[in-house]
VOPAGU-2260 file (C-alpha; in pm, 1 decimal, decimal comma):
REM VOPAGU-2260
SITE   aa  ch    i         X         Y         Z
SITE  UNK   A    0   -3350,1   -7704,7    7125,5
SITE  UNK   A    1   -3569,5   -7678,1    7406,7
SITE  UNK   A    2   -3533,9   -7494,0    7699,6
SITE  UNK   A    3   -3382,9   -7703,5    8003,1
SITE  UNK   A    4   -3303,2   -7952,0    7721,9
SITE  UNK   A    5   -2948,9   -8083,7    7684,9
SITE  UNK   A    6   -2849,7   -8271,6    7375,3
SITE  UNK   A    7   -2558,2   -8293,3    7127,9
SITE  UNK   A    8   -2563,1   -8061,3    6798,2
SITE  UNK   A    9   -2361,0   -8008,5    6541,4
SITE  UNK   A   10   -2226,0   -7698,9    6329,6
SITE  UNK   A   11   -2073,3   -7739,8    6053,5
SITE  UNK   A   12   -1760,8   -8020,7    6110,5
SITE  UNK   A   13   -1815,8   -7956,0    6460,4
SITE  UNK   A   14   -2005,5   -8114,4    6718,5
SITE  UNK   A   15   -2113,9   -8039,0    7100,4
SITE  UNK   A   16   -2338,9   -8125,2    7392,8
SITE  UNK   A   17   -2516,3   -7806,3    7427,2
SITE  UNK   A   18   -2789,4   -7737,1    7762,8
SITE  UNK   A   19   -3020,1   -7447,6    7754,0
SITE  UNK   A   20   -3122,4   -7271,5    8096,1
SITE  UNK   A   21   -3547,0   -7244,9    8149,9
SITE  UNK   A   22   -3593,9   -6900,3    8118,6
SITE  UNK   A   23   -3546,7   -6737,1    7728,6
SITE  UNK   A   24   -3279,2   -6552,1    7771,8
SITE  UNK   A   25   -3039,4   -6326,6    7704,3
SITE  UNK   A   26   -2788,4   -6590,1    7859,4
SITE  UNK   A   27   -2430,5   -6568,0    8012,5
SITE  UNK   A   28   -2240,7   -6877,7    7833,5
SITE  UNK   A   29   -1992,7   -7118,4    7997,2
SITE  UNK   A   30   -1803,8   -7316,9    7790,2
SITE  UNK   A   31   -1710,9   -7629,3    7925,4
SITE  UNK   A   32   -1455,2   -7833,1    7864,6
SITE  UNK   A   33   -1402,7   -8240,7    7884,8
SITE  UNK   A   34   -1205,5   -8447,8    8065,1
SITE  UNK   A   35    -934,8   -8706,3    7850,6
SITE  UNK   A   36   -1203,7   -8936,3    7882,5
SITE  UNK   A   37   -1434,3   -8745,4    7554,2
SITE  UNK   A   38   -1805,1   -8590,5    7618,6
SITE  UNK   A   39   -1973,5   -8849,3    7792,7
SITE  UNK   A   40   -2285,4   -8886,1    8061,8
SITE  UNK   A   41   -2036,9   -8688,7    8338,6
SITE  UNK   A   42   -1937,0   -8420,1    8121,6
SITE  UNK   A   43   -2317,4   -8394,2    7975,3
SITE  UNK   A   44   -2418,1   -8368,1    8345,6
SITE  UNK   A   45   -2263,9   -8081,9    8382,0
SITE  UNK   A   46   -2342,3   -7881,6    8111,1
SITE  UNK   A   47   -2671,1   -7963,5    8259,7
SITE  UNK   A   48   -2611,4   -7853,1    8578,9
SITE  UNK   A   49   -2480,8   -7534,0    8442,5
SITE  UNK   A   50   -2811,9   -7508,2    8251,4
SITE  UNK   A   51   -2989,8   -7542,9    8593,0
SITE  UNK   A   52   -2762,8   -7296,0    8764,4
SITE  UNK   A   53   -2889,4   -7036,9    8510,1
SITE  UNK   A   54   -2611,6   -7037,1    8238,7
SITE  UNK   A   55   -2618,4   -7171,3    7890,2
SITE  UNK   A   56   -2324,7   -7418,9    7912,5
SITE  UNK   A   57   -2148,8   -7581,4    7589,7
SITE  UNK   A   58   -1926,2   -7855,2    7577,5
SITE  UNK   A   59   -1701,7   -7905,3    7258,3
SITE  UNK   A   60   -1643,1   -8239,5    7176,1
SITE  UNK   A   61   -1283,4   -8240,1    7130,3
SITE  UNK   A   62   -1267,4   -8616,2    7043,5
SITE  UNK   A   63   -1546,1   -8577,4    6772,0
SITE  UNK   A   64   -1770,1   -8853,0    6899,2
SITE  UNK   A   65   -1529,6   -9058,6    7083,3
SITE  UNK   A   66   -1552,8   -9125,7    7412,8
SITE  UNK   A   67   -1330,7   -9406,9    7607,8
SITE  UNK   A   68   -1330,8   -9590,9    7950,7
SITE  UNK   A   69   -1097,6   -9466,6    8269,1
SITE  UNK   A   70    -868,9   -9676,0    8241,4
SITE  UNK   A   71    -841,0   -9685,8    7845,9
SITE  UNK   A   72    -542,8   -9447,0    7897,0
SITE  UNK   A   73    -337,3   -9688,8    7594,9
SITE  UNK   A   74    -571,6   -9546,8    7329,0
SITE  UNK   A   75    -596,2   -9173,7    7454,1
SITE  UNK   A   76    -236,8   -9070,2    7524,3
SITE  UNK   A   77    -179,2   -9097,8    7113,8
SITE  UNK   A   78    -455,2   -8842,9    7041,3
SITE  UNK   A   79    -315,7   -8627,7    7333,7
SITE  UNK   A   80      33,0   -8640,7    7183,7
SITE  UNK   A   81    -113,5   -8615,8    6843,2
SITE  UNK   A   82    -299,9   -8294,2    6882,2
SITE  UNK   A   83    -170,0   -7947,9    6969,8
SITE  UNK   A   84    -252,8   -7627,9    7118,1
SITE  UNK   A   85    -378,9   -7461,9    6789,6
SITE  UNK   A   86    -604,5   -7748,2    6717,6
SITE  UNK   A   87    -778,3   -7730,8    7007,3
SITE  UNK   A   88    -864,2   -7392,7    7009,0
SITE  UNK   A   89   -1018,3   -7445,0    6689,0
SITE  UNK   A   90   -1257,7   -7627,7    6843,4
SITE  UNK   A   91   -1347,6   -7371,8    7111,5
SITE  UNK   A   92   -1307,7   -7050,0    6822,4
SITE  UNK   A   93   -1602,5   -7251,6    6672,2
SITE  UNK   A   94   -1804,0   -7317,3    6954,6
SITE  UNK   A   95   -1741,6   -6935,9    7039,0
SITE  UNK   A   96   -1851,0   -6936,5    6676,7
SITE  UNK   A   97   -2176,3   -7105,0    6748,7
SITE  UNK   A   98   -2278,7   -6875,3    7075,9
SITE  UNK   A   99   -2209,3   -6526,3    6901,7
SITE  UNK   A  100   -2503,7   -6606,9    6611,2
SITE  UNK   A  101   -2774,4   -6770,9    6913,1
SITE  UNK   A  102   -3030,4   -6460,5    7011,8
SITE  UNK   A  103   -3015,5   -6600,0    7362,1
SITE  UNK   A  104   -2672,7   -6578,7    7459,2
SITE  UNK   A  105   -2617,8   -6237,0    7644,9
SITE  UNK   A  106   -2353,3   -6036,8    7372,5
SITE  UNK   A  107   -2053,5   -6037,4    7669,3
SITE  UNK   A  108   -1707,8   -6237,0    7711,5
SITE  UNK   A  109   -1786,6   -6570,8    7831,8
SITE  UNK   A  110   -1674,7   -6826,6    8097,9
SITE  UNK   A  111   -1475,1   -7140,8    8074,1
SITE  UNK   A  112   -1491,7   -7440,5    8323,9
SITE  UNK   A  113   -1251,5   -7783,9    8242,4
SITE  UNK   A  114   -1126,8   -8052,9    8371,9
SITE  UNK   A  115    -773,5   -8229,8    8361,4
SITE  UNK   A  116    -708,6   -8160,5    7990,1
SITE  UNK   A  117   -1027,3   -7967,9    7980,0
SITE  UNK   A  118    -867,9   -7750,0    8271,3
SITE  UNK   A  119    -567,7   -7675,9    8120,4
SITE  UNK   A  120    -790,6   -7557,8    7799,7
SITE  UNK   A  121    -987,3   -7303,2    8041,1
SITE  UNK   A  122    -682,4   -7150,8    8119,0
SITE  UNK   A  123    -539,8   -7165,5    7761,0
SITE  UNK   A  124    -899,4   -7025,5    7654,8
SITE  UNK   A  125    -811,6   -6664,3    7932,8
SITE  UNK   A  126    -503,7   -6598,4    7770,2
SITE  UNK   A  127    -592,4   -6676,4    7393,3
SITE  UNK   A  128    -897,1   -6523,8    7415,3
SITE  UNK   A  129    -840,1   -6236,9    7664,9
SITE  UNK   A  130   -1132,9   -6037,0    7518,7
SITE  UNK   A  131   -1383,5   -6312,3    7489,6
SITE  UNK   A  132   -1317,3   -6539,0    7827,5
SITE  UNK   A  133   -1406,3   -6302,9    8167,5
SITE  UNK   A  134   -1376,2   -6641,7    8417,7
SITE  UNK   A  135   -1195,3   -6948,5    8407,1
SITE  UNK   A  136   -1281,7   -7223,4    8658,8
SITE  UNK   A  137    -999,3   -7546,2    8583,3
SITE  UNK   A  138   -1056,8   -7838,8    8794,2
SITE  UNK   A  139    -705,6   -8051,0    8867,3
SITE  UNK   A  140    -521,9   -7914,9    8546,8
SITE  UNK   A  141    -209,9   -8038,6    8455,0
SITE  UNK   A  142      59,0   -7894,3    8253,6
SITE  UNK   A  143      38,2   -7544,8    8394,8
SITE  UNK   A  144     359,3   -7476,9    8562,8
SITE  UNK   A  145     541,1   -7862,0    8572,8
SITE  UNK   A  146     887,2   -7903,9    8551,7
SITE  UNK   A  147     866,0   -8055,4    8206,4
SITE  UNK   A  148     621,0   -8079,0    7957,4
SITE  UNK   A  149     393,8   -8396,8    7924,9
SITE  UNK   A  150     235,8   -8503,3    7616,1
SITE  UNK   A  151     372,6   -8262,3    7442,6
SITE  UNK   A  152     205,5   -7976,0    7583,9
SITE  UNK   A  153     344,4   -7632,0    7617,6
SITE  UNK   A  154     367,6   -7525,8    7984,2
SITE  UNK   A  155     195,3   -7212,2    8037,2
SITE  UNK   A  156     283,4   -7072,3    8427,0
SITE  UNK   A  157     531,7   -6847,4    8210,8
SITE  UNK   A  158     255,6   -6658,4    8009,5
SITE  UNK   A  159      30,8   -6570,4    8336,2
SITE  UNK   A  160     112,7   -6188,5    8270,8
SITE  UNK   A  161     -81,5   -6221,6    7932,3
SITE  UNK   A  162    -419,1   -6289,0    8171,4
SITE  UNK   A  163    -668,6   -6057,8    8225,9
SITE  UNK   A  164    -963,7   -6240,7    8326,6
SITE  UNK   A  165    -964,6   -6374,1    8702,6
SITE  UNK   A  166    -908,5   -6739,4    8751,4
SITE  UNK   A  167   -1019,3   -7008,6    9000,8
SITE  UNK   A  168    -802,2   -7328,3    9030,3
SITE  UNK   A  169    -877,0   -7655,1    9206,4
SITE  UNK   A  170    -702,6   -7922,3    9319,2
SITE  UNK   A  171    -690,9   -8241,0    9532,1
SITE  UNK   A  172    -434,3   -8238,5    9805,3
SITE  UNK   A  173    -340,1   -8603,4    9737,0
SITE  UNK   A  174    -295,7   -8581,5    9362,7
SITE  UNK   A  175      43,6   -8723,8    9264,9
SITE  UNK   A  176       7,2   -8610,5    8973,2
SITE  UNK   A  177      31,7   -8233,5    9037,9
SITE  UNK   A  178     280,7   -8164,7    9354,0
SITE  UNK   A  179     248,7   -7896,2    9617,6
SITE  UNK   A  180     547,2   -7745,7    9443,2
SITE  UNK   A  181     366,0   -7742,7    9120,6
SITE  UNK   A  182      70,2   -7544,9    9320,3
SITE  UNK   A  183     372,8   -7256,8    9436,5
SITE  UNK   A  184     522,1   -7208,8    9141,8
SITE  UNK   A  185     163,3   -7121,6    8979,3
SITE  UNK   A  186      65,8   -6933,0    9294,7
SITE  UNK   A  187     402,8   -6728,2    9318,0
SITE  UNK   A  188     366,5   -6661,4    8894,2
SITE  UNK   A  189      29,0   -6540,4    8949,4
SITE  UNK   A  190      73,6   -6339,3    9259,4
SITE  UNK   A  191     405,0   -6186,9    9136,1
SITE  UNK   A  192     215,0   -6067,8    8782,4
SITE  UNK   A  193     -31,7   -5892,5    9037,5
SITE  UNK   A  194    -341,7   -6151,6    8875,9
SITE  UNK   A  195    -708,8   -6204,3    9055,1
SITE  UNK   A  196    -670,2   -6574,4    9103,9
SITE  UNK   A  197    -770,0   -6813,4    9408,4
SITE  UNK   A  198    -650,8   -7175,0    9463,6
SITE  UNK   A  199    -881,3   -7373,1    9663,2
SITE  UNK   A  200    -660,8   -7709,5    9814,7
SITE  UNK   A  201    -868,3   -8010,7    9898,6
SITE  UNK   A  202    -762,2   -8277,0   10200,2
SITE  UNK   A  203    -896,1   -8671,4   10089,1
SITE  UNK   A  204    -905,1   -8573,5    9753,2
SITE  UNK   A  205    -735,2   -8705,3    9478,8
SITE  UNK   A  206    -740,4   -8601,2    9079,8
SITE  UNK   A  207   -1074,6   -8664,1    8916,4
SITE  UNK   A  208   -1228,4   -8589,8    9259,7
SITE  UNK   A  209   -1529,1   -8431,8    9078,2
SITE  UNK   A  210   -1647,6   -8689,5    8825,6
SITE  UNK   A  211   -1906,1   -8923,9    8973,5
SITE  UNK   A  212   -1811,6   -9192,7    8746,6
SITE  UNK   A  213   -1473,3   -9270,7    8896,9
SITE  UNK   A  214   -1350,0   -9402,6    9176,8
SITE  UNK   A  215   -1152,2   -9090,7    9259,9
SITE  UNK   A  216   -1495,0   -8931,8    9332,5
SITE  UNK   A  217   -1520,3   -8764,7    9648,4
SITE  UNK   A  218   -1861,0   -8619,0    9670,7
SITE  UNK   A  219   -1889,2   -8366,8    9949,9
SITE  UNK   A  220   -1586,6   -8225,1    9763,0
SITE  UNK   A  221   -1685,0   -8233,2    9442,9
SITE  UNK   A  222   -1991,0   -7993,4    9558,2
SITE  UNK   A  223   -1809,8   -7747,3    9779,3
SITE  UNK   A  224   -1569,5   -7667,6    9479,2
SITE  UNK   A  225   -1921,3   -7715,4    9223,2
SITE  UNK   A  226   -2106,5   -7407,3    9457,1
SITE  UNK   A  227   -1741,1   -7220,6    9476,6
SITE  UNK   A  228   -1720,9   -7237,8    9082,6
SITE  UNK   A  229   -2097,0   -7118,8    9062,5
SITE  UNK   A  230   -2065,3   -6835,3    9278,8
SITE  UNK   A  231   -1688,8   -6724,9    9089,2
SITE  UNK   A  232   -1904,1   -6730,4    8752,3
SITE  UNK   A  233   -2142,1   -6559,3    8904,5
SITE  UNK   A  234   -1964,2   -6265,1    9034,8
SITE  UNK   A  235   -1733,2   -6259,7    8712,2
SITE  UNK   A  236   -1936,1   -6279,3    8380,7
SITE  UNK   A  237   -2130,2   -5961,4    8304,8
């Protein structure tokens, strides 16, 4: 691959949209992590900007070459409910896999950035990989400290004490999908296991706020919690 060039690669049964910064390197790595929606042009973007930004940015493809419409939610919720936990972080152990063997990835923990699904997976990746993940950036995830589970997916809010890297969440104020009261309970778990965390709460924003595809996109948003992200990664990876 070429430098500033993004493009999907492969290792062994495993495959990824992969964007390399300009200069050679040693770079700090940020794992990024797709929305229920597969890798598509938004997700791509990103890794991009990421690239840009100075970091060598990888995005597992979790649906192995799949990728669906917005509102093609019929056909996704069976692969949701279909996969678990331990599958998924297969996929990021191997892409983990593939950064530890490149000569230009700096030899340090690395960060994670998601969205939705893929947010709940950068917070999965802090406390399953507490040696290897030293920021975690999710955007709107869900199934962090709910009532009840959805889709099958463990909740995690009561596994915060196993954390050690710090942790940046984001959310849209009007997203019914994850309530004020879900925020507190994730706040108060965090705060009361003494964790570096913020929570940045937007106004006019719903979930999917960042992705420039939707209709939920709010742009002026999306890029005040895109430079807040950048500086947190920043500060955090070594």
């Amino acid at each position: 691959m070429d430098n500033l060039h993004g493009a999907f690669i492969t290792y062994g049964e495993r495959r990824a949209y992969v964007a390399l910064p300009e200069s050679p390197g040693p770079h700090r790595a940020v794992l990024l992590y797709q929305e229920a929606f597969g890798v598509n042009n938004y997700i791509a973007s990103e890794c991009d900007r990421l690239a840009r930004a100075g970091f060598l940015a990888i995005a597992p493809d979790f649906f192995d070459g799949r990728t669906f419409g917005y509102g093609d939610f019929a056909e996704i919720r069976p692969i949701l409910q279909g996969r678990t936990d331990a599958e998924w972080l297969g996929y990021i152990r191997d892409a983990m896999a593939w950064l530890d063997a490149r000569h230009d990835v700096a030899k340090a923990p690395f960060g994670t950035l998601g969205f939705c699904m893929g947010g709940r997976l950068a917070f999965l990746s802090a406390l399953e990989f507490p040696d290897r993940i030293a920021a975690a950036v999710p955007f709107y995830a869900g199934g962090l400290a709910p009532e009840e589970e959805s889709l099958g997916r463990p909740i995690l809010v009561g596994r915060v004490g196993e954390l050690r890297a710090p942790v940046m969440l984001h959310y849209g104020a009007d997203d019914a999908s994850i309530t004020p009261v879900e925020h507190g309970r994730l706040a108060q778990a965090l705060s009361e296991a003494k964790k570096k965390f913020s929570m940045h709460l937007y106004p006019d924003a719903g979930h999917g706020f960042a992705s420039r595809d939707r209709d939920s996109y709010r742009g002026a948003v999306a890029e005040e919690a895109w430079a807040f992200s950048l500086e947190f990664l920043r500060m955090n990876l070594p």
